[in-house]
C-alpha positions in Angstrom: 0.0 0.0 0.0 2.8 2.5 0.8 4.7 1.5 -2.3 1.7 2.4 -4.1 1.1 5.7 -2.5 5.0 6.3 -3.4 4.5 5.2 -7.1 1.9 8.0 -7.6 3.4 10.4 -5.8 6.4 10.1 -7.6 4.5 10.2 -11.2 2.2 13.0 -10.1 5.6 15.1 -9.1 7.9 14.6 -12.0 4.4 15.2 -14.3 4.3 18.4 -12.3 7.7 19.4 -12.9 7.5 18.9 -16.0 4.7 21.1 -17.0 6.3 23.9 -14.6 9.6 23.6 -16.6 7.9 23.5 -19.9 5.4 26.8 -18.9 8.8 28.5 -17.7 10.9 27.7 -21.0 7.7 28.9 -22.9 7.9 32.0 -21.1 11.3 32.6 -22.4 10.6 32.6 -26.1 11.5 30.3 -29.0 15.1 30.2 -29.4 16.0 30.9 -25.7 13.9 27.5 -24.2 15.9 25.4 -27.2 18.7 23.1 -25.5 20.3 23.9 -29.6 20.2 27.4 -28.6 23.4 27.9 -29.9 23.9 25.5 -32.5 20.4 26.4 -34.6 21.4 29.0 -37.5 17.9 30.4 -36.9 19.6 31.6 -33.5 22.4 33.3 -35.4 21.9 37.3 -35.5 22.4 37.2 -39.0 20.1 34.6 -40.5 16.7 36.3 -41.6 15.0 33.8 -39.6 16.5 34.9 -36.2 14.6 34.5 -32.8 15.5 38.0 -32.5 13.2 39.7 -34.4 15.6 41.0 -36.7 16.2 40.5 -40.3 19.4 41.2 -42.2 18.1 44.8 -43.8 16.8 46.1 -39.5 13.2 46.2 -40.8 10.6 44.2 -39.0 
């Protein structure tokens, strides 16, 4: 019974963490959640499609 009460508790946590972590990476925007954060060209300043916001001519 107590091994059972530990089993959920255990899957009801790490389902709770997991949500936290994901609303908290969602919160930082695209490219800055991403574990290939700085591996992705999209990250790069200079590619047009940068997290940024920026494209190579400034204009939005």
């Amino acid at each position: 019974m107590i091994i059972n009460i530990l089993i959920i508790t255990l899957v009801f946590g790490y389902s709770g963490w997991m949500i936290y972590r994901h609303t908290q990476k969602g919160k930082e925007g695209a490219c800055a959640g991403c574990d290939k954060g700085k591996t992705c060209p999209a990250a790069s300043m200079d590619s047009p499609l940068s997290c940024s916001g920026n494209t190579l001519s400034g204009k939005h």
